[in-house]
ZAVEX-370805 format. One line per field, with one value per residue: x, y, z of N, C-alpha, C, O in turn; residue number from 1. Coordinates in Angstrom, 2 decimals, m for minus. Example, Ala and Ser with C-alpha at 12.3 -4.5 7.8 and 13.67 -1.06 7.14 Angstrom:
residues 2
n.xx <- 13.19/12.85
n.yy <- m5.69/m2.25
n.zz <- 7.80/7.08
ca.xx <- 12.30/13.67
ca.yy <- m4.50/m1.06
ca.zz <- 7.80/7.14
c.xx <- 13.20/12.90
c.yy <- m3.30/0.03
c.zz <- 7.80/7.87
o.xx <- 14.24/13.41
o.yy <- m3.32/1.14
o.zz <- 8.46/8.04
num <- 1/2
***
This chain:
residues 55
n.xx <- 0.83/1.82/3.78/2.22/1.36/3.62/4.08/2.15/2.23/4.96/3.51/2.00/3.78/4.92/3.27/2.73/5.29/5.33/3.02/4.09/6.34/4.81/3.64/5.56/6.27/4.32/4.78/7.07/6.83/5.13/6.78/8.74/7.41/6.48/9.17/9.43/7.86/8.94/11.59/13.26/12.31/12.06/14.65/15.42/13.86/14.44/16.78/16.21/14.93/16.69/18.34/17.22/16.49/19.53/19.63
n.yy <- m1.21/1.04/1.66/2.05/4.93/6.56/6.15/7.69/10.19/10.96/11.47/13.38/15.33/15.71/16.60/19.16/20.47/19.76/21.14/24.04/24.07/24.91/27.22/29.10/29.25/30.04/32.43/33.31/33.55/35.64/37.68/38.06/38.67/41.25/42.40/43.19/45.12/47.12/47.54/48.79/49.31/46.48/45.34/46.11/44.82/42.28/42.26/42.42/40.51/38.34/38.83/37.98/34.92/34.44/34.56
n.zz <- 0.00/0.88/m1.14/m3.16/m2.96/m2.81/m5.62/m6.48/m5.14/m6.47/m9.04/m9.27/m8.48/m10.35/m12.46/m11.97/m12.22/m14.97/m16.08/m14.92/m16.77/m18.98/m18.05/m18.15/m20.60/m21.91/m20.69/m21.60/m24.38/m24.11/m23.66/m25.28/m27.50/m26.29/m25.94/m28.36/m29.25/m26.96/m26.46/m24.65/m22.18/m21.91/m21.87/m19.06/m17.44/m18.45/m17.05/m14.45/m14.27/m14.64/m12.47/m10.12/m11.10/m10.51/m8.00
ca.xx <- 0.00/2.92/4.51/1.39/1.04/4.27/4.27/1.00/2.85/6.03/2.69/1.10/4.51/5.44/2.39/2.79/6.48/4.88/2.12/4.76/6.41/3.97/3.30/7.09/7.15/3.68/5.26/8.36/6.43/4.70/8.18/9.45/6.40/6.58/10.20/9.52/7.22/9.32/12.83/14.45/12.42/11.85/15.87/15.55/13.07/14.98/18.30/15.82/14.51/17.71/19.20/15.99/16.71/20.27/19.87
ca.yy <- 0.00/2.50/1.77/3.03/6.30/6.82/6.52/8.74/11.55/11.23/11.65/14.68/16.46/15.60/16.96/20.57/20.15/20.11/22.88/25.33/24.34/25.26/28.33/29.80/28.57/31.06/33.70/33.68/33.80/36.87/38.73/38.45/39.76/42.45/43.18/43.67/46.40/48.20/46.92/49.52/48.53/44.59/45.12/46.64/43.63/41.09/42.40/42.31/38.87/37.32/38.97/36.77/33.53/34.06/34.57
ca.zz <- 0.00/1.28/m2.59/m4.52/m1.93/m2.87/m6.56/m6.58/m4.83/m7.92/m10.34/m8.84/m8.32/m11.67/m12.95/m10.98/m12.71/m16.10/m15.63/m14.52/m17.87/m19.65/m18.00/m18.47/m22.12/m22.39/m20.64/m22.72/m25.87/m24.22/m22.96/m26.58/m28.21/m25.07/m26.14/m29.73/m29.13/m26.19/m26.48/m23.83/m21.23/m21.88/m21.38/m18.13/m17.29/m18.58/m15.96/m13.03/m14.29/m14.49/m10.82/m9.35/m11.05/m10.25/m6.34
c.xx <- 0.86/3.67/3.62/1.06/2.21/4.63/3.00/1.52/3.86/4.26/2.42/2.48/5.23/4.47/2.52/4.58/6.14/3.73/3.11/6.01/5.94/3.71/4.81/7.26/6.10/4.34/6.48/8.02/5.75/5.95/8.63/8.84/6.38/7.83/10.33/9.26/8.16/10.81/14.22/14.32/12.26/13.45/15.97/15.05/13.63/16.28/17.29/15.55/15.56/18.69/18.37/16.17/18.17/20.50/18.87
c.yy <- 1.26/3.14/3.14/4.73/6.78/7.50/7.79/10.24/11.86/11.64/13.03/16.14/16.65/16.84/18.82/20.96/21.35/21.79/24.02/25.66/24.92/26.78/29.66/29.66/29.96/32.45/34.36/34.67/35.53/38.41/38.55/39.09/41.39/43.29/43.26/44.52/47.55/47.67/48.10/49.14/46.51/44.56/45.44/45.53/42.34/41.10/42.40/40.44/37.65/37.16/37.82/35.84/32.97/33.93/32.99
c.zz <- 0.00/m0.20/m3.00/m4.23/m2.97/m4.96/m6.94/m6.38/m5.96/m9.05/m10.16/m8.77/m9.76/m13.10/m12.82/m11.79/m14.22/m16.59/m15.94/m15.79/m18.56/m19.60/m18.43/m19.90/m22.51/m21.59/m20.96/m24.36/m25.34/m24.17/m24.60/m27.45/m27.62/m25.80/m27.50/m29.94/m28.12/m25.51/m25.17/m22.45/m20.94/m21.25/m19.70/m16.98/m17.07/m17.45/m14.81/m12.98/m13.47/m13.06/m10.08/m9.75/m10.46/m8.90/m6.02
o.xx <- 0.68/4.01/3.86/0.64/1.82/5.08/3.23/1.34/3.74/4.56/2.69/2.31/5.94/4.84/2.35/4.81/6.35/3.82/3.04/6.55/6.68/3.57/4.77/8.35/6.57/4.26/6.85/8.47/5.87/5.88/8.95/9.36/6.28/7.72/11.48/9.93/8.13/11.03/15.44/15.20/12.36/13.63/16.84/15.63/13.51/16.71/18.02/15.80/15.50/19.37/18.92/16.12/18.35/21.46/18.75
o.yy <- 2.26/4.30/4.34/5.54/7.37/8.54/8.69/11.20/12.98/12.36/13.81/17.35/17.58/17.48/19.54/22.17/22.53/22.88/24.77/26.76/25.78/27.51/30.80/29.94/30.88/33.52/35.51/35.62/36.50/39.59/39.70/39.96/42.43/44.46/43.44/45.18/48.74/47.46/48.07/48.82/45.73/43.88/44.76/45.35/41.56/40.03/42.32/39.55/36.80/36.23/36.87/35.09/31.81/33.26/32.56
o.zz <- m0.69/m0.46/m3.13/m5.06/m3.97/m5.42/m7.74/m7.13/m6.47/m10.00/m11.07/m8.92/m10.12/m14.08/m13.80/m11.70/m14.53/m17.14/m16.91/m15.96/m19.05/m20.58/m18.88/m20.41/m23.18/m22.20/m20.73/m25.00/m26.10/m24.51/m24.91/m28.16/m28.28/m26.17/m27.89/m30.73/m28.43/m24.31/m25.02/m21.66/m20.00/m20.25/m19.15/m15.91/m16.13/m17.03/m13.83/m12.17/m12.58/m12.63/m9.53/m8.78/m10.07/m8.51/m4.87
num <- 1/2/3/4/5/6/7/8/9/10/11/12/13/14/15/16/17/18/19/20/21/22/23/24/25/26/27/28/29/30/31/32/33/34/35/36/37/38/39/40/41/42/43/44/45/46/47/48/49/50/51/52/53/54/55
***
């Protein structure tokens, strides 16, 4: 019984994994459309972005 608990929890976090793929892949596509139109600050954006993924 303790197995299938177990593999249930790998499904569900796997799942929450994928999602949050998904959602970064659409808010890429929007930040490049974003910085086509207003390319001085999308830059300004993109240097705060990247201080936060890097900390």
């Amino acid at each position: 019984a303790s197995g299938r608990v177990r593999t249930m929890q790998l499904g569900t976090r796997q799942e929450c994994i994928g999602s949050s793929w998904r959602v970064s892949g659409a808010y890429q596509d929007g930040a490049r459309e974003f910085a086509r139109r207003r390319p001085r600050l999308a830059r300004r954006l993109l240097g705060v972005a990247k201080r936060l993924a890097g900390s």
